[in-house]
N, C-alpha and C positions, 0 to 999 in steps of 0.2 A: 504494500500500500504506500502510496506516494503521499508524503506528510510537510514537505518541503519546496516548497515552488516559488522559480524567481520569475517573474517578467521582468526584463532589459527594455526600457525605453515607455514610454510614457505619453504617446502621440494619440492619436484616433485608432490605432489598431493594436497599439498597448491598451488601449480603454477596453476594446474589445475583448481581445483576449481575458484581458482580467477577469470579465465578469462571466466568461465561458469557464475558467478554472474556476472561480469560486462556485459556478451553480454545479458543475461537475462533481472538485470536492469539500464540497462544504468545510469541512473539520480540516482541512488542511492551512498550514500556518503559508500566508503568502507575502514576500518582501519583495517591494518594486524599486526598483535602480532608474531612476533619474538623472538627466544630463547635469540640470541646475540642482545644487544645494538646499531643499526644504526640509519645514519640521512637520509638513501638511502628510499627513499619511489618507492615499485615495479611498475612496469610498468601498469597499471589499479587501482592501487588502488587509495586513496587520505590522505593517511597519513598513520603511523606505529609507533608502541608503542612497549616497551617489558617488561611490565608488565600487571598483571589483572587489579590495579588498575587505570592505565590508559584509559584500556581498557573497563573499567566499568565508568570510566567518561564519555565517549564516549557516552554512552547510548545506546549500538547495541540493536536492535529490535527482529532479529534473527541473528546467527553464525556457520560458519565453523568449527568444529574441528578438527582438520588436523594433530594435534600434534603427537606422539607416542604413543602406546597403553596405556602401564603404566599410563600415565598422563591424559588420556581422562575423567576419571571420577572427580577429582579433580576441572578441570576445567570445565565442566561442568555442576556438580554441586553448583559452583559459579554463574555462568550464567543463569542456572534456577531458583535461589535463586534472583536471579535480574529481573527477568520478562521475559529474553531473551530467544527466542523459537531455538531450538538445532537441528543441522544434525551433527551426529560424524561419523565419517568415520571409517570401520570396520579394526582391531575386535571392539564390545563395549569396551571392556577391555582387559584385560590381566590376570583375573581372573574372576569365580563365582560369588565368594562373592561380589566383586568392583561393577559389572555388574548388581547386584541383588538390593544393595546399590540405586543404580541411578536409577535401573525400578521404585524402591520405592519413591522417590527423584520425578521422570518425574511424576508418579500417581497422587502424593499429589498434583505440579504443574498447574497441570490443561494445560499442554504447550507440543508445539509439541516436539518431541522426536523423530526424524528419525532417522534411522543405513545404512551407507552407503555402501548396499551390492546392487550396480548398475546393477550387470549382470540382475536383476529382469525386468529391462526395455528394455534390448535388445531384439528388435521386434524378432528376429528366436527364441531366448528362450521364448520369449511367446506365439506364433506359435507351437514350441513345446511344450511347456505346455497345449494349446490350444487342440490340437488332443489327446493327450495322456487324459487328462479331458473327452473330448466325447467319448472316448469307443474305438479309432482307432485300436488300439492293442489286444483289448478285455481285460480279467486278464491280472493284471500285475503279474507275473513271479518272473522276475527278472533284477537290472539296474546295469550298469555297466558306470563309470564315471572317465574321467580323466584330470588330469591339467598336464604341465610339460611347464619349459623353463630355459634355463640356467641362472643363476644368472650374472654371468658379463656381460650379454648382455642386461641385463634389461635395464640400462641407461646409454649408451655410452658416454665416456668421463668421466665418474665418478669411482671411485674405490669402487668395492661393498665391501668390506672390513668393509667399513667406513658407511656404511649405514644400516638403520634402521633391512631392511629384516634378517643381518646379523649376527644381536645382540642379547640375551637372554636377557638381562637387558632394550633392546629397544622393547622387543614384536616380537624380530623378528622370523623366524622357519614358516617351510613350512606348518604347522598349523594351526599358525594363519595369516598369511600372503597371504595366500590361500584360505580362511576359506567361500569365496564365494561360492565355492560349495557346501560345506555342511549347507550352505543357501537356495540354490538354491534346491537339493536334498529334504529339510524340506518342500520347497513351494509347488515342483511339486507333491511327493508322501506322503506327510505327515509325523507324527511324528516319532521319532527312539524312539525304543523300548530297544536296546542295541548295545555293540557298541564293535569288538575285533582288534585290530588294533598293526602293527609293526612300530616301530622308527626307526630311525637312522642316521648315515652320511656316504653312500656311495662313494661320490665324493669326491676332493681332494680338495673342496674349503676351505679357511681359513675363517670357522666361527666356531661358539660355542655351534651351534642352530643343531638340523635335514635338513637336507635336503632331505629327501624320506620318507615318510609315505605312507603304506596302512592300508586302513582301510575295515572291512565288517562293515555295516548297517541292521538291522535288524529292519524294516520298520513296526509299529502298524495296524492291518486290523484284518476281521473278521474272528476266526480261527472255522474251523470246530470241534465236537464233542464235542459242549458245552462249549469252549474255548473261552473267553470272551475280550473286544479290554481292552489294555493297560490302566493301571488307576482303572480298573472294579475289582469288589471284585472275581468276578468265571477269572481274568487274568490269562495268564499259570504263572507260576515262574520259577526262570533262567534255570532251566535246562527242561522243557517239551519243546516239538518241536514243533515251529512256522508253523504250516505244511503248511500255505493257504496265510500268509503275505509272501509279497515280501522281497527278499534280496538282496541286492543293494553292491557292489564293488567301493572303490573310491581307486586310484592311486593320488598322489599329488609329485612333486620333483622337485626342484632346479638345474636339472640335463642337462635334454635333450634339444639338439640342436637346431631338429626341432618341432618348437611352438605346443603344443597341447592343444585344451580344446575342450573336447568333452564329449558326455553319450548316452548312448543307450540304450533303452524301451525293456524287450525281452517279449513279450507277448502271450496269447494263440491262438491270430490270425493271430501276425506277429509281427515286431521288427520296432522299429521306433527310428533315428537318427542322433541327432544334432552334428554340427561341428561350434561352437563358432568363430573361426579363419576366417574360409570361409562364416560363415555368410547363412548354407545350413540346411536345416532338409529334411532327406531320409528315404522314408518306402517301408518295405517289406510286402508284403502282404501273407498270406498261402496260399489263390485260386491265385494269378498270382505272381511267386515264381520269382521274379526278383527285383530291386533298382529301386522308380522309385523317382523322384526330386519330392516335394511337397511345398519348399521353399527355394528361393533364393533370397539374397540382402546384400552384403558386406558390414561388418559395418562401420560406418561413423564417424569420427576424433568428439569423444565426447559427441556423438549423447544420449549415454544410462545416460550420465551424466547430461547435459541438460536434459532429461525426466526425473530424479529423481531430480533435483529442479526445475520442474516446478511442481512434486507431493506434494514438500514439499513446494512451495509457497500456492499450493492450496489447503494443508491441513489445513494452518496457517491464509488463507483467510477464510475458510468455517468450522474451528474450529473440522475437523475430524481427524478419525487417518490417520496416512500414511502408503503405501506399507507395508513400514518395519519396525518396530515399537521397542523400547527398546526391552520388550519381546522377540522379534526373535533374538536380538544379546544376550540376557542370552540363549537362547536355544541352540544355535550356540554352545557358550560354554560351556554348559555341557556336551555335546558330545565330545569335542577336551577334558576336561576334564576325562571324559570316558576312550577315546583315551589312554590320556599318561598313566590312572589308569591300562588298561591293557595291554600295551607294556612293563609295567614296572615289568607284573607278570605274563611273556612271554606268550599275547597274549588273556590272558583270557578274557572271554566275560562279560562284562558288563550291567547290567541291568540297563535302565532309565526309568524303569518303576514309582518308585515313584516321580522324577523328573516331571513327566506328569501327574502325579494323581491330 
C-alpha cells in the first residue's frame, strides 16, 4: 500500500493530479514540492516543501511529476535514485537525449516508470482502438488525426502568456504540449517509420513557441514485393515507396475556437471514427454506405486520469510495466524530433527507421 506520495510542481495539472491521488488514497500522507517558497499547504494535501531535499526527507514511496518539461528528468532521476516509483507527466522531456538518459536511469531501477499520456485510458479511444484491432475496417489505408483549441481559452482567468504551453524555455509548442497524439497514433497503429512535417506560428498569439504543426506519419507494416517491416535488413530506404503501410495525417494548433480532437481509420472496408470531445466512435461501412453510432458516453470530469493511476498503483503493486512506459515517451520524441528535423529543411521526410531497429 502506497502511504507516501509527492507531487512535483504545483500548476493546473499539479492541481489535478493532487486531487486524483487524494480521492484514490485517501489515508495516504501527500507532500507537494513547489517552485516558490510557501507556508500555504494546498487544499488535499498534508504539507509542502520547495526543495528535493526536503522532499526526499519525506521518504515518498511513489511521485507526481508535474513540473515543466525541461526539468522532469533531473528530478526524476533523483527520485529513482531514492527508491521512489515515478508517473511524469508528458512530454518525458524536452529532449532525446534527456529522455533516453532516464529510460536508462528507470531500466537499471528496477521501478515503475509511467508517462503521463492519459488519452490511452479514455474508454471511446479504447473502443476505438478496440474495433480498428479486430479487422472493422479491414486494411488500414490510411488515418487522419486532429487536435486544435485556442490557447487563451485553455484556463480562464489566467494569462496564457505567462504559462508553460507558451514558452520555449518551458517545453512549451504545440509539439510537445500536444504530443498525446502522437502517442496515441504509436499505440493504435504502431511504429513510425518517418516523419515530414511543417512549423510554425500562424496566429497572433504572443508566444515564442509554434503554434500549428502538420505532420504526415509514415506508419511501419508489411510492404509488398519483398519489402521488408522497419528495423529488417531487406527495409525499403528513405526514398522506395511505402506502397502497403498506412499513412497517417496529424493536424495539431493552438489556434481554433471550436475544440477539436478527433482521427479517423480510412480502411479497405470502410472508415471508422472517433470524436474525443463528444466522447463518440462512428463507422462507415462499404456494404451499408451510411454513419452508423457504434459508441457513445461523454467523458467524465477526470475519469481517464483516475484510470491511469489506478494502472500505475497496480503496476507498483504487482511489480509490472505500465500502459505507458518511459520507452513510449522517448519514442514520442523522436518523432517531434523528426518533426522539427524536417520543417526545418522545408519538409523533408525523415527516416526512423534506425530509431526502431
Amino acid at each position: 500500500m502506497l502511504e507516501r506520495i509527492l507531487i512535483v510542481g504545483y500548476g493546473s495539472i499539479g492541481r489535478r493530479h493532487l486531487g486524483v491521488v487524494r480521492q484514490c488514497l485517501p489515508k495516504a500522507k501527500i507532500l507537494v514540492m513547489r517552485h516558490e517558497p510557501t507556508s500555504t499547504v494546498p487544499e488535499w494535501a498534508d504539507a509542502v516543501c520547495s526543495s528535493m531535499q526536503e522532499a526526499l526527507l519525506f521518504g515518498p514511496q511513489a511521485a507526481v511529476v508535474a513540473n515543466p518539461a525541461p526539468f522532469h528528468c533531473p528530478v526524476a532521476t533523483e527520485l529513482l535514485n531514492a527508491g521512489c516509483h515515478v508517473l511524469i507527466e508528458k512530454p518525458l522531456a524536452d529532449s532525446v537525449m534527456d529522455a533516453t538518459a532516464l529510460l536508462g536511469e528507470a531500466r537499471a531501477s528496477g521501478l515503475v516508470c509511467q508517462v503521463g499520456y492519459n488519452l490511452r485510458f479514455m474508454p471511446s479511444l479504447q473502443e476505438f482502438r478496440r474495433l480498428e484491432i479486430e479487422g472493422r475496417v479491414g486494411r488500414v489505408l490510411s488515418v487522419r488525426s486532429e487536435i486544435g483549441q485556442y490557447l487563451p481559452s485553455w484556463r480562464p482567468g489566467v494569462d496564457y502568456r505567462h504559462g508553460v504551453s507558451a514558452q520555449k524555455a518551458m517545453g512549451g509548442g504545440v509539439l510537445l504540449e500536444l504530443s498525446h497524439e502522437i502517442d496515441y497514433l504509436r499505440w493504435i497503429f504502431g511504429e513510425v517509420s518517418w516523419v515530414s512535417a511543417w512549423l510554425g506560428r500562424l496566429g497572433d498569439l504572443e508566444i515564442d513557441v509554434e503554434d500549428f504543426a502538420q505532420m504526415t506519419l509514415g506508419f511501419a507494416g508489411q510492404a509488398r514485393h519483398g519489402m521488408g517491416h522497419a528495423g529488417d535488413e531487406n527495409a525499403p530506404n528513405e526514398s522506395a515507396p511505402y506502397e502497403s503501410a498506412p499513412v497517417g495525417s496529424l493536424s495539431m494548433d493552438f489556434l481554433r475556437h471550436d475544440i477539436t480532437r478527433c482521427c479517423t481509420v480510412i480502411g479497405s472496408e470502410g472508415s471508422l471514427r472517433w470524436d474525443g470531445v463528444a466522447g463518440v466512435v462512428d463507422f462507415f461501412s462499404a456494404k451499408d454506405p451510411q454513419w452508423l453510432r457504434v459508441w457513445e458516453r461523454r467523458p467524465q470530469p477526470n475519469e481517464s486520469y483516475l484510470l491511469q493511476w489506478q494502472n500505475f498503483v497496480d503496476s507498483v503493486s504487482a511489480n509490472t510495466s505500465p500502459l505507458v512506459g518511459a520507452s513510449d515517451g522517448v519514442a514520442v520524441l523522436k518523432i517531434i524530433e523528426a518533426a522539427r528535423h524536417s520543417a526545418a529543411h522545408s519538409c523533408q521526410r525523415e527516416s526512423l527507421i534506425k530509431a526502431h531497429a
